[in-house]
Backbone as CSV, one residue per row, in Angstrom:
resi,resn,N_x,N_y,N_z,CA_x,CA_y,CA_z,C_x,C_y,C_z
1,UNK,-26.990,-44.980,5.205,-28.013,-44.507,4.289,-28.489,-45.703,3.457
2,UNK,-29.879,-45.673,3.030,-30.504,-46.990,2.314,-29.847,-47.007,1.106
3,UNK,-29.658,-48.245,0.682,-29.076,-48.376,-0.732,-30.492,-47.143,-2.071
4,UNK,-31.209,-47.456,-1.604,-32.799,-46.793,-2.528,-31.871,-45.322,-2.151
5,UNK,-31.983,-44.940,-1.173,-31.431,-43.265,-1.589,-30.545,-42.834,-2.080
6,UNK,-29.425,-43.789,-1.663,-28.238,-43.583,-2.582,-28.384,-43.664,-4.182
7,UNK,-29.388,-44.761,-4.744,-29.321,-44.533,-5.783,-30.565,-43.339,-6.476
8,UNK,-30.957,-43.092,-5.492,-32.329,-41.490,-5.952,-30.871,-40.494,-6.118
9,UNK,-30.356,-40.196,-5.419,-29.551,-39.230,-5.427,-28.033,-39.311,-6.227
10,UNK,-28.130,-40.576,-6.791,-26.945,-40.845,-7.669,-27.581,-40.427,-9.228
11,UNK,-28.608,-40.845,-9.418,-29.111,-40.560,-10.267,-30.011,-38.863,-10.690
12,UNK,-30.013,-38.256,-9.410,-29.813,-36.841,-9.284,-28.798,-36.109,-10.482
13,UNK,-28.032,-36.803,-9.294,-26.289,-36.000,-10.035,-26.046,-36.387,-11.431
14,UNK,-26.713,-37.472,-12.350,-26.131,-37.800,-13.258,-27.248,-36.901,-14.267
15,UNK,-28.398,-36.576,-14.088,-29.095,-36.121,-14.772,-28.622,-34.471,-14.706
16,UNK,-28.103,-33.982,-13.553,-27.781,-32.536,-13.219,-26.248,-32.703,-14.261
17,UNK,-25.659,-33.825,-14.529,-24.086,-33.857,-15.016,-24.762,-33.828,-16.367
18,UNK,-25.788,-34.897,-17.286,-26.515,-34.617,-18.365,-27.336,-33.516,-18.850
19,UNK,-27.753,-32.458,-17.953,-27.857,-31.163,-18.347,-27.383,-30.515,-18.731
20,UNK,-26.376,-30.389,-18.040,-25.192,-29.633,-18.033,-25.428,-28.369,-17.197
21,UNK,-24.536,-27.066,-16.783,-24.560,-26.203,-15.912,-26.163,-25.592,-15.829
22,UNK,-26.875,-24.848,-15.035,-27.797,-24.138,-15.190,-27.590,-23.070,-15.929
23,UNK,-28.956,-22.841,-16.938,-28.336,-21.379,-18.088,-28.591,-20.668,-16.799
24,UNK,-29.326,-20.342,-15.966,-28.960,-18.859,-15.114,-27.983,-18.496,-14.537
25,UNK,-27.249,-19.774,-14.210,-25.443,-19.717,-13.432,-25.089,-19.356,-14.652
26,UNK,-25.108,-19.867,-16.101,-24.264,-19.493,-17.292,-24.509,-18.205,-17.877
27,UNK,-25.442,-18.062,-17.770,-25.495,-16.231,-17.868,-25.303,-15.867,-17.491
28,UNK,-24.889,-15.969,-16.119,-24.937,-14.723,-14.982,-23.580,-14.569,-15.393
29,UNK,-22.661,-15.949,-15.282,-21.377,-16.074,-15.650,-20.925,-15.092,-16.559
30,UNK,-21.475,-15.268,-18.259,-21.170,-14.670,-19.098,-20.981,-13.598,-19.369
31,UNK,-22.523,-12.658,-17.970,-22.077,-11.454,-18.256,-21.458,-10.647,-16.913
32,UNK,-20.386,-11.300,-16.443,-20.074,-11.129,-15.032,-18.761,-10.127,-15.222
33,UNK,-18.354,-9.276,-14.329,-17.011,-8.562,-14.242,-16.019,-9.569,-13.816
34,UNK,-16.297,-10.581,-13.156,-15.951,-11.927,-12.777,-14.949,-12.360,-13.197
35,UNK,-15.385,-12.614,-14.863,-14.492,-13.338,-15.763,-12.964,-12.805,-15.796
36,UNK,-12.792,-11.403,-15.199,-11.916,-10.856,-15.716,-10.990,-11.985,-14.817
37,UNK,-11.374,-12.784,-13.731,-10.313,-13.566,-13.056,-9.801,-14.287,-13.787
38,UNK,-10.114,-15.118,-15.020,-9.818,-15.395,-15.820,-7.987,-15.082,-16.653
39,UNK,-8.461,-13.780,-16.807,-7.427,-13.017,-17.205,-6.436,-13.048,-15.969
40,UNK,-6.387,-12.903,-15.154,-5.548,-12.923,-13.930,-4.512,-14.501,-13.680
41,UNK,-5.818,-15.198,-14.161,-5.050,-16.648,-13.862,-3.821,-16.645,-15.029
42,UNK,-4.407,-16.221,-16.458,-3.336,-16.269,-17.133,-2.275,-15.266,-17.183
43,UNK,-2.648,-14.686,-16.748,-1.381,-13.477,-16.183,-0.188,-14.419,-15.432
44,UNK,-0.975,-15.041,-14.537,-0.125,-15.445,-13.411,0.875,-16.816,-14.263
45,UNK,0.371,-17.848,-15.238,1.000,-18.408,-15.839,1.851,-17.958,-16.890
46,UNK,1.906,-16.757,-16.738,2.922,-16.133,-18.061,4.128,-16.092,-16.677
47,UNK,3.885,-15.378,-15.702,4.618,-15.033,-14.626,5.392,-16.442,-14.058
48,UNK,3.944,-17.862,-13.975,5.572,-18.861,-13.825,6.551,-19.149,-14.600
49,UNK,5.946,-19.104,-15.863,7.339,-18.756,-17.184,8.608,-18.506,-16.971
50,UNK,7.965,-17.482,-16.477,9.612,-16.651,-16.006,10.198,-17.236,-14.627
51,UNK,9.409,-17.232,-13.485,10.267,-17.998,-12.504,10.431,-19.497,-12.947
52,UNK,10.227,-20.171,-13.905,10.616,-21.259,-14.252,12.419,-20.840,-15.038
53,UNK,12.431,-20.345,-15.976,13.314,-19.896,-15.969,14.414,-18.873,-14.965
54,UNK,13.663,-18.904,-13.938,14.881,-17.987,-12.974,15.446,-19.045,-12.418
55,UNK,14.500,-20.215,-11.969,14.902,-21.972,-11.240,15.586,-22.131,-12.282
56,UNK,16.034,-22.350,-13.420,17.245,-22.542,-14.403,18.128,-21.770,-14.625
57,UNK,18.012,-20.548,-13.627,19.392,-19.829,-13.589,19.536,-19.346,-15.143
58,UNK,18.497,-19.209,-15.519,18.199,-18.472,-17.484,18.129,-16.874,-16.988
59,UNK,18.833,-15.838,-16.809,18.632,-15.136,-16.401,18.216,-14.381,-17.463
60,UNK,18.663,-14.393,-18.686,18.371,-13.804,-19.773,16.845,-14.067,-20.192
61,UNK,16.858,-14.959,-19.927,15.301,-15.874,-20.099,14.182,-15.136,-19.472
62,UNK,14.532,-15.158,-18.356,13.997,-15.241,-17.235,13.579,-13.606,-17.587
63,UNK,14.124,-12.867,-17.701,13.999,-11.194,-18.079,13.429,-11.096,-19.040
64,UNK,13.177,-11.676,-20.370,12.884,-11.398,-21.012,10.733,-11.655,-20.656
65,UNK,10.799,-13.014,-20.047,9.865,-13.319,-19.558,8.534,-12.440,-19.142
66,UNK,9.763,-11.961,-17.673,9.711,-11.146,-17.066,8.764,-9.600,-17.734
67,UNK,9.745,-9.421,-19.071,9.072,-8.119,-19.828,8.024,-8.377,-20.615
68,UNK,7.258,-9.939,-20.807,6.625,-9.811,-21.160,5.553,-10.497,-20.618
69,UNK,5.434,-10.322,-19.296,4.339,-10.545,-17.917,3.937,-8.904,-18.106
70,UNK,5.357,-8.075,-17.816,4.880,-6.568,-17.415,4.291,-6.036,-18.300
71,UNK,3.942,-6.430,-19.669,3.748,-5.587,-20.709,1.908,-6.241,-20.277
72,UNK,1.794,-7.638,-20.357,0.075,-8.111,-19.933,-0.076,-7.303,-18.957
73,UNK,0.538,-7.218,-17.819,-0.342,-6.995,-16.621,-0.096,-5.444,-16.583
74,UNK,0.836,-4.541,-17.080,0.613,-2.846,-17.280,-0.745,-2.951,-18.111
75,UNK,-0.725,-3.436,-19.173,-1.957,-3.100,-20.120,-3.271,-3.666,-19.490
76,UNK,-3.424,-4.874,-18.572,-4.642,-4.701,-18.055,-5.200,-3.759,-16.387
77,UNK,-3.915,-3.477,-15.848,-3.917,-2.550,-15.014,-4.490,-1.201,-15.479
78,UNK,-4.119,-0.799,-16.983,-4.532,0.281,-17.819,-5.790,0.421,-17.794
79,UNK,-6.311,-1.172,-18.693,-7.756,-1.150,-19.074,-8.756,-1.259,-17.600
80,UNK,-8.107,-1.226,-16.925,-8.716,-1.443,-15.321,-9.125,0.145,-14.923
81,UNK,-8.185,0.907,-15.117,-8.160,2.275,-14.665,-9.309,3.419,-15.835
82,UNK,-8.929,2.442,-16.983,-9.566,3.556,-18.081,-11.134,3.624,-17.861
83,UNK,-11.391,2.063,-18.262,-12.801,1.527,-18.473,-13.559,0.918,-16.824
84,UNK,-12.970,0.333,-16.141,-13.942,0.332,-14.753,-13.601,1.074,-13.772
85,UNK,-12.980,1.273,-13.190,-12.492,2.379,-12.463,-13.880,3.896,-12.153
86,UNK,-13.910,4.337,-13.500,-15.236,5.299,-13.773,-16.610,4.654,-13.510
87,UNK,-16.705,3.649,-13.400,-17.931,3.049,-13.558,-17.879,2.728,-12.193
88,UNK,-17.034,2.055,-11.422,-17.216,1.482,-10.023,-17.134,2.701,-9.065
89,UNK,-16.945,4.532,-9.567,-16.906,5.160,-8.736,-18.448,5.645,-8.118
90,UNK,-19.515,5.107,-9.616,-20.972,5.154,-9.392,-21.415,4.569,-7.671
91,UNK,-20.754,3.595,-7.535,-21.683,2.830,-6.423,-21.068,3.719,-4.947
92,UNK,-20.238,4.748,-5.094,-20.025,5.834,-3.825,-18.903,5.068,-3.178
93,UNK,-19.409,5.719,-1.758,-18.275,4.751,-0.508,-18.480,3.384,-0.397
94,UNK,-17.485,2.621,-0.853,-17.488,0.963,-0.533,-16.633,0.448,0.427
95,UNK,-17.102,0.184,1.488,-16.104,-0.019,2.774,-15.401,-0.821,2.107
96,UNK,-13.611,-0.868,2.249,-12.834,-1.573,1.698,-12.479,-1.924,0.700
97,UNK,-13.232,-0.938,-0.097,-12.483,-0.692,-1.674,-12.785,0.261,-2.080
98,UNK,-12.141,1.555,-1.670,-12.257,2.652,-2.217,-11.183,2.923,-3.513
99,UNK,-11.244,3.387,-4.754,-10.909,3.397,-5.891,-9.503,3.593,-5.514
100,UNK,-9.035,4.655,-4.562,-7.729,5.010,-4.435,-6.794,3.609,-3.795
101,UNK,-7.945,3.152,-3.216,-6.997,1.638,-2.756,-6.388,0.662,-4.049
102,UNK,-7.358,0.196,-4.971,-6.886,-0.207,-6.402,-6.093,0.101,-7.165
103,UNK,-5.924,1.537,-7.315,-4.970,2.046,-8.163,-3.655,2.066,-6.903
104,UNK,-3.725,2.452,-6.126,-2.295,2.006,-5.010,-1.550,0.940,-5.096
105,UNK,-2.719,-0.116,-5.210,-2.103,-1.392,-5.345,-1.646,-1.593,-6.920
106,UNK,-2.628,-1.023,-7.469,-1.683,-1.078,-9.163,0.129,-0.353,-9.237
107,UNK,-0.002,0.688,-8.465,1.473,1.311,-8.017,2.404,0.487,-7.710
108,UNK,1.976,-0.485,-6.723,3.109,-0.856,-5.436,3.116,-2.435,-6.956
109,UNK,2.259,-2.741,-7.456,2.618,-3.816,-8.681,3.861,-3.187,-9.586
110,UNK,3.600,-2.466,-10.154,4.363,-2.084,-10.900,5.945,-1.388,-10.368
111,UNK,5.830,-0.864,-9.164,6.903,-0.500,-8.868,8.063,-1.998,-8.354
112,UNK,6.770,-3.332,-8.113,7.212,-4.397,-7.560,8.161,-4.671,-9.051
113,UNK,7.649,-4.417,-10.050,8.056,-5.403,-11.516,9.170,-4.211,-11.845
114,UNK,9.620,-3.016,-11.394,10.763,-2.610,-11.887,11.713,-2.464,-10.867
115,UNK,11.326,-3.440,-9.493,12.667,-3.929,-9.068,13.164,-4.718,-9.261
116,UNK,11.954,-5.693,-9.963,12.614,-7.261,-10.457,13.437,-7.157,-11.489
117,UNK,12.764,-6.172,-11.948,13.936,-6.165,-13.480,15.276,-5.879,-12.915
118,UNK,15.524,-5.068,-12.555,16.486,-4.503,-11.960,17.419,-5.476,-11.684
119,UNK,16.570,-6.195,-10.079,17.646,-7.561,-9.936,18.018,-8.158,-10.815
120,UNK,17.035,-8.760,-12.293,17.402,-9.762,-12.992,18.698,-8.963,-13.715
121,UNK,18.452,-7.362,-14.284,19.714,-7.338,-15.133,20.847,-6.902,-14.149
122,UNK,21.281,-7.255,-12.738,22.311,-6.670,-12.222,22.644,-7.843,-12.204
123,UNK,22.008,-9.347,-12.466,22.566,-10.567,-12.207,23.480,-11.010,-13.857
124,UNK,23.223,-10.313,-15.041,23.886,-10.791,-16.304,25.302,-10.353,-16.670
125,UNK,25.470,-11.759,-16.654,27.215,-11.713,-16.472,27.940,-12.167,-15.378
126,UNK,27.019,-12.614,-14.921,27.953,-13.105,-12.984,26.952,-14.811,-13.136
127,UNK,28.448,-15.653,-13.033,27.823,-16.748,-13.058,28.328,-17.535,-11.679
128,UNK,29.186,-16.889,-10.792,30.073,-17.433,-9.465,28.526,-18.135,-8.082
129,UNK,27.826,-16.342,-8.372,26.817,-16.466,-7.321,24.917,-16.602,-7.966
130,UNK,25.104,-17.510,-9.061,23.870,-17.314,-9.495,22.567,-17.674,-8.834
131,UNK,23.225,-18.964,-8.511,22.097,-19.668,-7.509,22.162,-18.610,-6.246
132,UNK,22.478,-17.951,-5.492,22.212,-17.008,-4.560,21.083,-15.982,-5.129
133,UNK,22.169,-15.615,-5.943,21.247,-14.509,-6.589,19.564,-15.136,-7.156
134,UNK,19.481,-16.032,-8.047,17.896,-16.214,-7.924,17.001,-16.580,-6.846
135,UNK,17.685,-17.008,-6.183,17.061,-17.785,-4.204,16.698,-15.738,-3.616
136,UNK,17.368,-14.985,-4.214,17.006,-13.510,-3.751,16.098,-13.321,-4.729
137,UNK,16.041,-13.509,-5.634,14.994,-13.003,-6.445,13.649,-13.487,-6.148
138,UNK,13.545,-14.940,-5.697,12.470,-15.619,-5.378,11.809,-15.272,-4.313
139,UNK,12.189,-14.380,-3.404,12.133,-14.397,-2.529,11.965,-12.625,-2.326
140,UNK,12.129,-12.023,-3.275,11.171,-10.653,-3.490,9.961,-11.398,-4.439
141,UNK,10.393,-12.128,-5.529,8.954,-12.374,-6.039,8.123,-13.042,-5.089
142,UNK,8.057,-13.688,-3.898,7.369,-14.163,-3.022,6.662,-13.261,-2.439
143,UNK,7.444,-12.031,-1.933,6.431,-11.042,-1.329,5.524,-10.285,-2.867
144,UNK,6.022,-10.331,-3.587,5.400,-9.789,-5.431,4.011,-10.503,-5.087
145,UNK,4.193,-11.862,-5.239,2.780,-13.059,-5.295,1.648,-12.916,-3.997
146,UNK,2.440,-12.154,-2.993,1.273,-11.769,-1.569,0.927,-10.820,-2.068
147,UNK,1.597,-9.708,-2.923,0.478,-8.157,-2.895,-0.304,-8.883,-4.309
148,UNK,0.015,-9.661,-5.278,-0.962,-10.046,-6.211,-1.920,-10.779,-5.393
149,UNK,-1.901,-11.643,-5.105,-3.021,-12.402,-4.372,-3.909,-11.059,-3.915
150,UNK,-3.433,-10.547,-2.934,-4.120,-9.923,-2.295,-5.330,-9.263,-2.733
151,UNK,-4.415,-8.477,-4.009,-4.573,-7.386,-4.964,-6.047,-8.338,-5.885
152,UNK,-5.637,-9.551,-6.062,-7.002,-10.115,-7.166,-8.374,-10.712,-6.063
153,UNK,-7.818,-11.144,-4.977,-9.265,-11.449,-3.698,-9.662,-10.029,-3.670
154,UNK,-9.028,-8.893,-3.557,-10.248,-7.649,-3.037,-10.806,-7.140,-4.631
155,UNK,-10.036,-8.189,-5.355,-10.689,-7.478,-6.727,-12.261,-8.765,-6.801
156,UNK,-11.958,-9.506,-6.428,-12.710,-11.000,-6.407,-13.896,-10.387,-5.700
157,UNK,-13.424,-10.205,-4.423,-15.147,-9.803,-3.574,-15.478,-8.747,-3.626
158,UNK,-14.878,-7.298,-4.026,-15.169,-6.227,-3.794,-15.319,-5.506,-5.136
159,UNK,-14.368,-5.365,-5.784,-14.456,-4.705,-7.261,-14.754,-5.513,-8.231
160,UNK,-14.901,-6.602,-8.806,-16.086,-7.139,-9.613,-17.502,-7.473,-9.152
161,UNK,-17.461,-7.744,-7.974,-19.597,-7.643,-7.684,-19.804,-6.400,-7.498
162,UNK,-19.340,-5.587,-7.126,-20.246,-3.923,-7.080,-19.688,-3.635,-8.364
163,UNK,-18.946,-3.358,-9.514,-19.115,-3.591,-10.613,-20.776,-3.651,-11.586
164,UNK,-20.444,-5.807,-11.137,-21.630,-6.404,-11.510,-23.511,-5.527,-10.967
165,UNK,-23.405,-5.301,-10.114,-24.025,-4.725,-9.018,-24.641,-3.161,-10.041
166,UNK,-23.856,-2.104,-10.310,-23.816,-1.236,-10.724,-23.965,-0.759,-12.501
167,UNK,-24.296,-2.095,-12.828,-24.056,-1.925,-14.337,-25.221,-2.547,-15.125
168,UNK,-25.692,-2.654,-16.167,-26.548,-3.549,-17.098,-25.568,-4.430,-17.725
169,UNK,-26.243,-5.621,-17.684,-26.134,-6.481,-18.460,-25.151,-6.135,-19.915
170,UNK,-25.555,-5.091,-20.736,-25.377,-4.672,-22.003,-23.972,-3.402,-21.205
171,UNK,-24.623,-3.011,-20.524,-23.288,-2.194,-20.712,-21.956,-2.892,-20.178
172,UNK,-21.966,-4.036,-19.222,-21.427,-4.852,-18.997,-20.358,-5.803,-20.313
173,UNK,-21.331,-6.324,-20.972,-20.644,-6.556,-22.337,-19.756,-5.465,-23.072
174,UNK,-20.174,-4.829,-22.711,-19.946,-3.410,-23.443,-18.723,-3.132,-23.300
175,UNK,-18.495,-2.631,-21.752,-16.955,-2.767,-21.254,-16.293,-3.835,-21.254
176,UNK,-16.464,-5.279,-20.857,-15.639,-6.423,-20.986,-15.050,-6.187,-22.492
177,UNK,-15.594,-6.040,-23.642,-15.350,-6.148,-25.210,-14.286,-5.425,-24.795
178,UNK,-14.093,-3.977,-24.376,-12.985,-2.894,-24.231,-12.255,-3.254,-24.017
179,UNK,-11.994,-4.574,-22.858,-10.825,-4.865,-22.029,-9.946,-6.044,-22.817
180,UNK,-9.077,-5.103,-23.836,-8.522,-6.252,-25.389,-7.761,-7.339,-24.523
181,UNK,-7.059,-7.362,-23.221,-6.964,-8.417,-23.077,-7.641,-9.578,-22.862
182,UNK,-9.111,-8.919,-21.731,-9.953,-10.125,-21.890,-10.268,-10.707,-22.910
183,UNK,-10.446,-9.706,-24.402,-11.444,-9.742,-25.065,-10.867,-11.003,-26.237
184,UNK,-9.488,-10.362,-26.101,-8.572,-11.314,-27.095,-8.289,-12.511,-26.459
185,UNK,-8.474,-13.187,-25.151,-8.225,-14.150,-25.206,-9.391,-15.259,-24.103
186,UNK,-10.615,-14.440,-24.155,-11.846,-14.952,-23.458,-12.560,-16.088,-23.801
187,UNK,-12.129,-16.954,-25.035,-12.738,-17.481,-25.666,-11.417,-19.252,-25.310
188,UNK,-10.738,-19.003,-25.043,-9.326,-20.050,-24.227,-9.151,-20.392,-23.018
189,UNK,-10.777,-20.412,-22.383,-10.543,-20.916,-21.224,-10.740,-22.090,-20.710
């Protein structure tokens, strides 16, 4: 490529980097069901918390952690069911995300987080086989992290754009404000 184009197009990018984002990508952003991924990511860093502490054999730690991943992610599973849930039943049959599929997967989450507990408190007090015992724990939370994944991509392509899709702008805001976890911590990203 000619040195002349390279620098047309270097100087492209630096004026697109001196703009800064497009406001129509930043709006769209702002008022997107989208963001709620947001919330998900930090979900998921409360959650290495705790397997950071299970890799230290903190089992106490590690549980306590643990209870307070389940307490974020019950309460936005909640605000999921209360506030969009009703709203995404507007857009009818959606091949591959029918409402009953979401809330299933909210089930098989939660039933995932009160076996973990389980393991973690059958492990306090036994220090012979600890390292076994968390190499088992890791290893249900491994299959835990496939139904989350899973669980936030069909939320990614399917239940936040027909959402987005189905709503105004304003009423959009409207519900995000509702969702106190987004709402309380949307502004830390």
């Amino acid at each position: 490529m000619p040195k002349a184009r390279l620098k047309k197009l270097s100087a492209r990018k630096e004026m697109k980097r001196l703009r800064g984002p497009n406001e129509a990508d930043a709006a769209k952003k702002d008022s997107s069901f989208l963001q709620l991924l947001d919330t998900h990511q930090r979900m998921m860093q409360s959650f290495f918390l705790h397997q950071e502490a299970l890799l230290q054999r903190n089992f106490r730690l590690a549980h306590r952690r643990l209870i307070q991943y389940e307490r974020r992610i019950r309460k936005h599973i909640q605000e999921e069911e209360r506030w969009l849930m009703p709203v995404y039943a507007r857009a009818g049959n959606v091949s591959g995300g029918q409402p009953q599929l979401f809330i299933g997967e909210h089930r098989r989450i939660e039933e995932f987080i009160d076996r973990l507990k389980a393991l973690l408190q059958k492990e306090r007090g036994r220090e012979r086989s600890a390292s076994r015992h968390a190499i088992e724990i890791l290893y249900q939370e491994a299959m835990f992290r496939w139904l989350l994944e899973h669980h936030d991509e069909r939320e990614k392509q399917i239940l936040y754009p027909t959402l987005d899709r189905v709503t105004s702008k304003k009423e959009r805001n409207v519900i995000l404000k509702k969702c106190s976890f987004f709402a309380k911590h949307s502004n830390r990203v």
